[in-house]
C-alpha positions as CSV (number, residue, x, y, z in Angstrom):
1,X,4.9,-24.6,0.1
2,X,7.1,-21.7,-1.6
3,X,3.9,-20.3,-2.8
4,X,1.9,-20.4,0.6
5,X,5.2,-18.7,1.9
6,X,5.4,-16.1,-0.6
7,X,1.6,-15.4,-0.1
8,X,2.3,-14.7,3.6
9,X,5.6,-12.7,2.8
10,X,3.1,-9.9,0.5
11,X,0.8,-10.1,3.2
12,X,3.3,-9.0,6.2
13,X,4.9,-6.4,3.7
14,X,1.5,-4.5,2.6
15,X,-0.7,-5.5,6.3
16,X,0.8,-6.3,9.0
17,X,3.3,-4.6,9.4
18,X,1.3,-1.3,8.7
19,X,-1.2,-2.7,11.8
20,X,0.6,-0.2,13.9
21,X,0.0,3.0,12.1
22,X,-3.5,1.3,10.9
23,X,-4.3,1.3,14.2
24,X,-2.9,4.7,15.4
25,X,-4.7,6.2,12.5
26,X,-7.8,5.2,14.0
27,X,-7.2,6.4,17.1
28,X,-6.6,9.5,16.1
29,X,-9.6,9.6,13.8
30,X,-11.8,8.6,16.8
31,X,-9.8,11.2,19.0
32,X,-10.7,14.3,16.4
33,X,-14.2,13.2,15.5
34,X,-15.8,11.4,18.7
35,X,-17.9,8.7,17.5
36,X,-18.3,10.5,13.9
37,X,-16.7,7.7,11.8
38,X,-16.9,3.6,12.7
39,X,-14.0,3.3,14.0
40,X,-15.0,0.1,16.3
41,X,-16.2,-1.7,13.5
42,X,-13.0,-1.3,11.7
43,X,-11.2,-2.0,15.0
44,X,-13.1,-5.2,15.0
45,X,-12.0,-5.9,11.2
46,X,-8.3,-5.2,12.3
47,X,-8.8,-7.9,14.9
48,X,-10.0,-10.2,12.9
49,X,-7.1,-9.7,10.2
50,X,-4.8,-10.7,13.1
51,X,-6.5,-13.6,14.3
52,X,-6.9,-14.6,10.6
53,X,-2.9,-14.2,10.1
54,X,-2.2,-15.8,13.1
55,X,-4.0,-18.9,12.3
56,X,-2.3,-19.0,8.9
57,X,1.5,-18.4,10.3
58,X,0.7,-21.4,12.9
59,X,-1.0,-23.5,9.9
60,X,2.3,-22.7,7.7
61,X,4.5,-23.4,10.3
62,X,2.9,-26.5,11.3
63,X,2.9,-27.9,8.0
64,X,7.3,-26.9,8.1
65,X,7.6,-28.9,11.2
66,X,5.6,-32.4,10.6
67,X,6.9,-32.5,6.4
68,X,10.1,-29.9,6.1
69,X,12.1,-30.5,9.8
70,X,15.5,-29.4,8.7
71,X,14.1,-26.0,7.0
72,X,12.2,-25.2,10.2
73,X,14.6,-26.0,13.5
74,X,11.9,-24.9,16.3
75,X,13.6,-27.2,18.7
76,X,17.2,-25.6,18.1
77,X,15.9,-21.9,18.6
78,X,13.2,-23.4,21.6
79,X,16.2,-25.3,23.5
80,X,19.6,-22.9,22.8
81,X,21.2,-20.2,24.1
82,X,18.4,-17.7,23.4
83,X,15.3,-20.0,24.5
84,X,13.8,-17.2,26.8
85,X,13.8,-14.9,23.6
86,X,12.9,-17.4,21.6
87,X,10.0,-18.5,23.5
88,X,8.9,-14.8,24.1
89,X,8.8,-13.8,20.4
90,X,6.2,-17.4,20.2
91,X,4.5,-16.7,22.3
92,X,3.8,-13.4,21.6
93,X,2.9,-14.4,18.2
94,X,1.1,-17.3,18.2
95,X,-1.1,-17.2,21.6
96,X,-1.6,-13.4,22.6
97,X,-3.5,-12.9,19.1
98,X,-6.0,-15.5,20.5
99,X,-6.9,-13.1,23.0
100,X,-8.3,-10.8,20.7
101,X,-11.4,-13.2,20.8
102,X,-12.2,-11.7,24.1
103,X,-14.7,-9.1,23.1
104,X,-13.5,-6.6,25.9
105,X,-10.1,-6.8,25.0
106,X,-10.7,-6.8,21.3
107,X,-12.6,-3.3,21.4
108,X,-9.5,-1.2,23.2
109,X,-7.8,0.6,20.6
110,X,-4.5,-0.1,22.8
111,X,-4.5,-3.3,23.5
112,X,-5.1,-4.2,20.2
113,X,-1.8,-1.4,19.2
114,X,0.3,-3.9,22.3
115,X,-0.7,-6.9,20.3
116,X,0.4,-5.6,17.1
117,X,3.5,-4.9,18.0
118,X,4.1,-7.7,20.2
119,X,3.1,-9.9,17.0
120,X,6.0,-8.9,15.0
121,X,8.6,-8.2,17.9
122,X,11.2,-10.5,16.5
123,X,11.2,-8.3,13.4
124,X,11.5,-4.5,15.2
125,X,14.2,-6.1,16.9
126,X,16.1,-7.5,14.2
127,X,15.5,-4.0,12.5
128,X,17.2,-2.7,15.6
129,X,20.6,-4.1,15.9
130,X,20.7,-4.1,12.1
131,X,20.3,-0.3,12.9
132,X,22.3,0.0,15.7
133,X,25.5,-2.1,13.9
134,X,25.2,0.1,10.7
135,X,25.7,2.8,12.7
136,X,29.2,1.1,14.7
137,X,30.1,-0.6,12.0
138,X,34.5,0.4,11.5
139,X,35.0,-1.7,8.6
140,X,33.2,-0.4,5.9
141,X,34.4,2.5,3.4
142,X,32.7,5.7,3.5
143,X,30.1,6.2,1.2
144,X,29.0,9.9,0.2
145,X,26.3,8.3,-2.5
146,X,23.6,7.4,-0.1
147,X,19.8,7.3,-1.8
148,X,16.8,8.4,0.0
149,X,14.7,5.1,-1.4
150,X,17.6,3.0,0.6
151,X,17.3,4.6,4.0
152,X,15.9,3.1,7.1
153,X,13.9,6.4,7.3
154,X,12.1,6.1,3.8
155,X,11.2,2.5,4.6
156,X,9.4,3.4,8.2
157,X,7.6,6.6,6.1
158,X,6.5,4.5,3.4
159,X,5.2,2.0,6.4
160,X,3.5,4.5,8.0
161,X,1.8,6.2,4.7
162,X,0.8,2.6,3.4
163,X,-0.7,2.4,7.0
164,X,-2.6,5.5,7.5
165,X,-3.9,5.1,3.9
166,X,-5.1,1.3,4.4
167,X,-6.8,3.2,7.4
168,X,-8.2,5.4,6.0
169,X,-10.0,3.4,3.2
170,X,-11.5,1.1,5.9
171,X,-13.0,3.6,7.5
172,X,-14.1,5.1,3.8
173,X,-15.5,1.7,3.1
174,X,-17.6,1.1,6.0
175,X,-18.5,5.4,5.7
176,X,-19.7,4.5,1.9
177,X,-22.0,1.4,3.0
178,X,-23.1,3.2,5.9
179,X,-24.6,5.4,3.4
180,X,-25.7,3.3,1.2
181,X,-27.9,1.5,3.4
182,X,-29.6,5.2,4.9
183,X,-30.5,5.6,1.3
């Protein structure tokens, strides 16, 4: 079980949470060059990568519920004080991925963007009052030896360049067997 979880933890940290600038990139590849690179048919694989991890989060946390109850309290979170939340933040990840087997749906570059995001709400907003509290926080001594590599802004550019280069090797993949196949 610690394995399957640690599998899922490297796949959030180097895919999905780079969906967002995955998906921008592509939007703004198809905005510059109209219909000059495939960027539906990499749409469609980004799609399918959610789809894919959202079956494997449920399967995971499935598996927690039925043989590992006290590590996983669903019914705490789904029945206290922050239930609506709560139940937001599931749904939003475990049944709005499912509508990306609607083939209209699937093939708009922003719904697909909404659904990314909404995927991994929970953990923008957790990002956001850790954030927001650094920033009020009255009890903590001053420190003048802040490193670049340890700022929230160096983590969101090194999102965002792992993102527009996993981008941009999707579309150089399906550019190099489009190729391939004219020759």
């Amino acid at each position: 079980m610690e394995l399957y979880k640690w599998i899922i933890e490297i796949v959030d940290a180097n895919l999905i949470y780079c969906l967002i600038p995955i998906i921008l990139t592509l939007i703004l590849v198809e905005l510059f060059f109209k219909n000059r690179f495939e960027t539906k048919r990499a749409l469609n694989i980004i799609c399918w990568i959610i789809l894919l991890y959202t079956i494997v989060s449920i399967i995971y946390s499935l598996i927690g519920l039925i043989f590992f109850p006290e590590k996983f309290s669903f019914i705490d979170r789904a029945t206290g004080p922050y239930k609506t939340t709560y139940w937001m933040m599931f749904f939003s990840s475990a049944i709005l991925p499912f509508t990306l087997f609607i083939k209209k749906l699937s093939k708009k570059f922003l719904y697909v963007l909404i659904v990314a995001f909404l995927m991994k709400i929970g953990f923008f907003f957790e990002r956001f009052v850790i954030i927001v509290t650094s920033f009020h926080r009255d009890y903590s001594p001053v420190n003048n030896n802040l490193v670049w590599s340890d700022s929230f802004t160096f983590g969101l550019s090194m999102i965002f360049l792992q993102g527009f280069i996993i981008g941009i090797l999707i579309l150089g993949i399906f550019e190099i067997s489009k190729r391939k196949t004219t020759v």
